[in-house]
NUTI-932405 format. One record per residue (C-alpha): residue number from 1; residue in one letter; chain; x, y, z. Coordinates in steps of 0.001 Angstrom, whole numbers, plus 524288, in hexadecimal, padded with zeros to 5 digits. Example, Ala and Ser with C-alpha at 12.3 -4.5 7.8 and 13.67 -1.06 7.14 Angstrom:
2
<1 'a' 'A' <8300C 7EE6C 81E78>>
<2 's' 'A' <83566 7FBDC 81BE4>>
***
This chain:
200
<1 'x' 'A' <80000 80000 80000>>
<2 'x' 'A' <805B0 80D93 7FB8E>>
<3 'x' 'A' <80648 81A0E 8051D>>
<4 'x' 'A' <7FAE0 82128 7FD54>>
<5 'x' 'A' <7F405 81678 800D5>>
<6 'x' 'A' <7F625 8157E 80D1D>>
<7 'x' 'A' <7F26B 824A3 80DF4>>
<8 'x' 'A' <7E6BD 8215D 80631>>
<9 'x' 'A' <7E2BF 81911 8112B>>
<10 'x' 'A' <7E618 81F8F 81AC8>>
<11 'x' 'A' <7DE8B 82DC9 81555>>
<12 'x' 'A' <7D0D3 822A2 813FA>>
<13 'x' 'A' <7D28D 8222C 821DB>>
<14 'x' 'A' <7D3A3 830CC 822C9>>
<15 'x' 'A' <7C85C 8328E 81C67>>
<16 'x' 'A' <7BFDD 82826 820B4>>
<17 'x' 'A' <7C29B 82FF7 82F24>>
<18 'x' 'A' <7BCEF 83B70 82989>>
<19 'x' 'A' <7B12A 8360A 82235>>
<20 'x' 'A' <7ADC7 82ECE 82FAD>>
<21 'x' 'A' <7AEF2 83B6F 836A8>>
<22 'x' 'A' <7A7E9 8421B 82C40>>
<23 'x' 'A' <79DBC 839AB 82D3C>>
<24 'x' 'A' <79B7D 83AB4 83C77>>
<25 'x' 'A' <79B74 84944 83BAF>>
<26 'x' 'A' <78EE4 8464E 8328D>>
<27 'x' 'A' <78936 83F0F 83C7B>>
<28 'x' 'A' <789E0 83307 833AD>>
<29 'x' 'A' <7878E 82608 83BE1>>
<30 'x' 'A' <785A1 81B5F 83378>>
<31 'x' 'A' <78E26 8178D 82711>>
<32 'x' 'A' <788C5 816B2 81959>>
<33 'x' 'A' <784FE 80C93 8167C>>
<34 'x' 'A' <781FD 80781 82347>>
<35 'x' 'A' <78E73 7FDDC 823D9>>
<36 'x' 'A' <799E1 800C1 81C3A>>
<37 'x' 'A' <79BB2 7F655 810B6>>
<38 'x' 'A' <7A8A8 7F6DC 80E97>>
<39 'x' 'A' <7AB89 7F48A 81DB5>>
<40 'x' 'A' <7A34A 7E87B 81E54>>
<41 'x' 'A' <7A70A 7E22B 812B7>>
<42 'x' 'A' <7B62E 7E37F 813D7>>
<43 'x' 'A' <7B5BC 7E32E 823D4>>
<44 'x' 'A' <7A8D1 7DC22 8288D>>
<45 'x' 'A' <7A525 7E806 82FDB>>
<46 'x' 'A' <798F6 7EED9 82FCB>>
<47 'x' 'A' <79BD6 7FF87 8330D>>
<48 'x' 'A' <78E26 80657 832A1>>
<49 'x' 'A' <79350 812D8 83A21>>
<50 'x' 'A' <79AC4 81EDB 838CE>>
<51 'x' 'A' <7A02B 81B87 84586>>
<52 'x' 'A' <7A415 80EFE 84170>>
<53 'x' 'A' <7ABC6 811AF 8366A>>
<54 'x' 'A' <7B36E 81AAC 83E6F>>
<55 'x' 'A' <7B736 81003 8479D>>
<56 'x' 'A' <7B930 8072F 83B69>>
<57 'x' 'A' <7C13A 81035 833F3>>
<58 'x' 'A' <7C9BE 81306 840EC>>
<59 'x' 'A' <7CA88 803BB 842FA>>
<60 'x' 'A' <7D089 8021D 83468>>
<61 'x' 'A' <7DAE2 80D42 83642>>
<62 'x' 'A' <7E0CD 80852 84255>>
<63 'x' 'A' <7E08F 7FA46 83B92>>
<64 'x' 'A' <7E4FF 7FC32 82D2E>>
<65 'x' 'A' <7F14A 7F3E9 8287F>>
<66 'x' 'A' <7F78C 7FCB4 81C37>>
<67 'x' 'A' <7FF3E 7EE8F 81A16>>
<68 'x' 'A' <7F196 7E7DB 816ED>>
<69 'x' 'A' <7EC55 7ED8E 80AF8>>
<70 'x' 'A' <7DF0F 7E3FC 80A71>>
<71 'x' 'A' <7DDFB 7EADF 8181E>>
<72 'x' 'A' <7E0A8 7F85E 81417>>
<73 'x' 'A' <7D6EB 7F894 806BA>>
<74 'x' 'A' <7CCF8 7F31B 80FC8>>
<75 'x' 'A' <7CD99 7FD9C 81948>>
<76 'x' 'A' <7CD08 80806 80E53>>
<77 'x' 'A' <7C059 801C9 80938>>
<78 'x' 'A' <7BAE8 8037D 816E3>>
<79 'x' 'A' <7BF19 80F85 8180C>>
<80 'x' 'A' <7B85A 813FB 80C04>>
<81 'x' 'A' <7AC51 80CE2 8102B>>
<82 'x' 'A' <7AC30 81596 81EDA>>
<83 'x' 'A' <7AE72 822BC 8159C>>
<84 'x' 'A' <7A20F 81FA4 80BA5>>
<85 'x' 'A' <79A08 81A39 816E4>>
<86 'x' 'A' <79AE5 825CA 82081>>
<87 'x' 'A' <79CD5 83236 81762>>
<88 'x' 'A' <78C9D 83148 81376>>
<89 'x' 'A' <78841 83BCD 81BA9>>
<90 'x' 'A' <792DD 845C6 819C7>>
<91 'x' 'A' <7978D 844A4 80B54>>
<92 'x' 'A' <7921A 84954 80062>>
<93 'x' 'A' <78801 83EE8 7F954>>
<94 'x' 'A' <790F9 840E5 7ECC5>>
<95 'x' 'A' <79B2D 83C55 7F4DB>>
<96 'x' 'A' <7954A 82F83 7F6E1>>
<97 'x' 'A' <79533 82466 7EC3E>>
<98 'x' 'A' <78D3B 8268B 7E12D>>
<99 'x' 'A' <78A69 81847 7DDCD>>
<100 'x' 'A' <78255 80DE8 7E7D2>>
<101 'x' 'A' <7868B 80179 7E99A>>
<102 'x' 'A' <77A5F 7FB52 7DFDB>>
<103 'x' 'A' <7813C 803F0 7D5C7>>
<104 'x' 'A' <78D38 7FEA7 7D915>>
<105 'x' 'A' <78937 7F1A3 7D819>>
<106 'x' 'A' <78476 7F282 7CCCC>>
<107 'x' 'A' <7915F 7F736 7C65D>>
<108 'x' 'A' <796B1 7EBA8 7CCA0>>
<109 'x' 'A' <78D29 7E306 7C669>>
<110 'x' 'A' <78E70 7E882 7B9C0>>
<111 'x' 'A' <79E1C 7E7EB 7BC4B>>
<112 'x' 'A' <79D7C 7DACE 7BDF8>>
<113 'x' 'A' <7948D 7D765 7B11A>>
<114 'x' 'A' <79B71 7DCF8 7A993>>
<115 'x' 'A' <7A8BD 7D566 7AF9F>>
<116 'x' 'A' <7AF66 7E44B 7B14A>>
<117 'x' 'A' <7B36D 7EA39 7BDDF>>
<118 'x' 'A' <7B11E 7F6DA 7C2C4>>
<119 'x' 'A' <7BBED 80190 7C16F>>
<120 'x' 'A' <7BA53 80C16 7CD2C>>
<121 'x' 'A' <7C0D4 81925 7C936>>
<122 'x' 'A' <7C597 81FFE 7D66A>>
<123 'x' 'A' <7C749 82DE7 7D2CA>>
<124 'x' 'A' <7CA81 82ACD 7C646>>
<125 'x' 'A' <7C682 82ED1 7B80F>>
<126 'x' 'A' <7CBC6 82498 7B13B>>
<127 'x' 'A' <7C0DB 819C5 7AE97>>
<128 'x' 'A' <7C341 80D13 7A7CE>>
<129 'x' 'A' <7BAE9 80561 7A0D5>>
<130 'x' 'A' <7B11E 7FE03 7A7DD>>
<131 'x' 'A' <7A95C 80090 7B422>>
<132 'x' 'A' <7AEAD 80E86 7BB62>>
<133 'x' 'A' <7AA56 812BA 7C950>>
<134 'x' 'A' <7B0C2 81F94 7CE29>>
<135 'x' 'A' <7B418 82790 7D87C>>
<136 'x' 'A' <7B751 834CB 7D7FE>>
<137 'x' 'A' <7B286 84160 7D2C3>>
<138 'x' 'A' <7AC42 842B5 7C4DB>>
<139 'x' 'A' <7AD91 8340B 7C03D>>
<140 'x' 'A' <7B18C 830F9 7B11E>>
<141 'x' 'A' <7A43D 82F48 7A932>>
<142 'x' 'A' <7A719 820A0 7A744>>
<143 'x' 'A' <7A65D 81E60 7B6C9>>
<144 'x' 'A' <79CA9 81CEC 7C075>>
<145 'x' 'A' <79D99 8265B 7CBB0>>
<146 'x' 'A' <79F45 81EF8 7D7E5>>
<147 'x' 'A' <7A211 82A51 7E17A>>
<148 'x' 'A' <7A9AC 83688 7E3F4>>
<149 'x' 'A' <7B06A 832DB 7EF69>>
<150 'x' 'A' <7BB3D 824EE 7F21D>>
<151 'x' 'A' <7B312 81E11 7FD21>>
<152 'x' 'A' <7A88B 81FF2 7F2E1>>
<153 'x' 'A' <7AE47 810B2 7EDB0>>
<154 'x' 'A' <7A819 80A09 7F92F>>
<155 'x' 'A' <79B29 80676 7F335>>
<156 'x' 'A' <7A2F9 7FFF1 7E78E>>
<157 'x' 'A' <7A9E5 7FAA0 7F20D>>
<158 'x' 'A' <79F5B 7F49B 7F6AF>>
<159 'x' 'A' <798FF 7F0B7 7EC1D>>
<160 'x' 'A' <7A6F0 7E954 7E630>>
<161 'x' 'A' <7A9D6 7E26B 7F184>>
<162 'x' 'A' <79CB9 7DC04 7F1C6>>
<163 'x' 'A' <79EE1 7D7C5 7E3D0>>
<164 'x' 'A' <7A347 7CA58 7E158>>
<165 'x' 'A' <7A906 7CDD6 7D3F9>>
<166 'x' 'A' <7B176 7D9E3 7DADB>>
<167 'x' 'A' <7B4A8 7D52F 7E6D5>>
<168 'x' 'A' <7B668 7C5A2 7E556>>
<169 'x' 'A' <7C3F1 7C748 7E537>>
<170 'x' 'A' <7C4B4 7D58E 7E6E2>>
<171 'x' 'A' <7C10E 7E2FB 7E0E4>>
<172 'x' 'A' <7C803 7DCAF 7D4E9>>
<173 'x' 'A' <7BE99 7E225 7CB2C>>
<174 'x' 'A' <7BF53 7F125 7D017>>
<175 'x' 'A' <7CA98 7F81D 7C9E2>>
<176 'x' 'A' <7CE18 805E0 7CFEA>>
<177 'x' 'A' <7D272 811F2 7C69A>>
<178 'x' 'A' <7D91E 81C60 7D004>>
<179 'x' 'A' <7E0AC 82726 7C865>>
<180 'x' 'A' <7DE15 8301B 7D1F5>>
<181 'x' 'A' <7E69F 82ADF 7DFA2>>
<182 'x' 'A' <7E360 8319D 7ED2C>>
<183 'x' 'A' <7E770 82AF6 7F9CF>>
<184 'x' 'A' <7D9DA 8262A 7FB3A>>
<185 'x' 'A' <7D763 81EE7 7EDFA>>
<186 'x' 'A' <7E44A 81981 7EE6C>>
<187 'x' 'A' <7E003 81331 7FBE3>>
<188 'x' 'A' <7D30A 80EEB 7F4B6>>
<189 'x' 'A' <7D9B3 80845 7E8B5>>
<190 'x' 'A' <7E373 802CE 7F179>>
<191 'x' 'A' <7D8C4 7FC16 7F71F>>
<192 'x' 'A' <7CFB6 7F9B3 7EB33>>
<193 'x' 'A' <7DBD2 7F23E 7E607>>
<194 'x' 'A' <7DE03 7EAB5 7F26E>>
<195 'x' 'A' <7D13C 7E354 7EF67>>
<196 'x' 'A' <7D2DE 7E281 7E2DF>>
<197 'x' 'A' <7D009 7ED87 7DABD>>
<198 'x' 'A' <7D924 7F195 7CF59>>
<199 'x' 'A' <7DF1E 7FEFF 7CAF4>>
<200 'x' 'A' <7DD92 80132 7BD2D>>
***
């Protein structure tokens, strides 16, 4: 694992602090949706709180192992799971993701018809051919417009690791464009490609 990895890591954990605070000065009390799915499928544990997440977050920054990178892209999934699932009351709606999962699933679907996987631009223009989700600001006409924001890839997350032609042997059929690197997407692809994802 690089150092601006590392960082990238380490800034997630920076900012899932401040969404968490954010998100108790809002009053906020329960997560959205009501337990995180990212959490339970990776860790078998069921957070339904604001409260909880802070004692879950604080629980996997005084136990993270930079050695163990299965360990380390698991916690950044989480972590991106806390941010989308507390931010709800605070952020602006066009800040939240812009597809539902039954959308989502049915781009998987179709994905998996037609025997193609799904390429997921992160702030990137570049789209190849095939099926494109992005992230980021003003997305290429040839893409569909996940969200605006990073932790905006949770419900594809989701939606992939509950898909036996994704996730039988990993997120083997996502490939990951990223030609434009900030701490934090270089701590998401590190991960994405940790279970499996490609960079094209």
């Amino acid at each position: 694992m690089d150092t601006y990895t590392r960082k990238g890591v380490k800034k997630l954990f920076s900012l899932t602090r401040t969404k968490i605070r954010l998100a108790e000065e809002s009053n906020t009390i329960e997560t959205k949706p009501k337990t995180l799915p990212l959490i339970k499928f990776l860790s078998g544990i069921e957070i339904r709180t604001v409260a909880e997440t802070k004692q879950y977050s604080n629980e996997l920054k005084e136990r993270i192992d930079f050695s163990n990178s299965t360990d380390v892209a698991t916690i950044v999934f989480e972590l991106l799971d806390i941010i989308e699932g507390v931010k709800y009351r605070f952020e602006p709606k066009e800040y939240c993701t812009l597809i539902g999962e039954e959308r989502l699933r049915e781009i998987e679907i179709r994905a998996r018809k037609d025997s193609k996987g799904i390429n997921l631009l992160l702030l990137s223009k570049t789209a190849p051919s095939g099926i494109n989700l992005y992230i980021g600001e003003n997305p290429p006409k040839v893409a569909i417009h996940l969200g605006r924001v990073l932790s905006n890839i949770v419900p594809l997350l989701n939606v992939l690791f509950h898909s036996n032609t994704f996730c039988e042997k990993g997120l083997h059929n996502l490939r990951v464009v990223n030609e434009h690197k900030t701490l934090i997407t270089n701590a998401i692809v590190f991960s994405l490609v940790e279970y499996g994802a490609n960079i094209i």
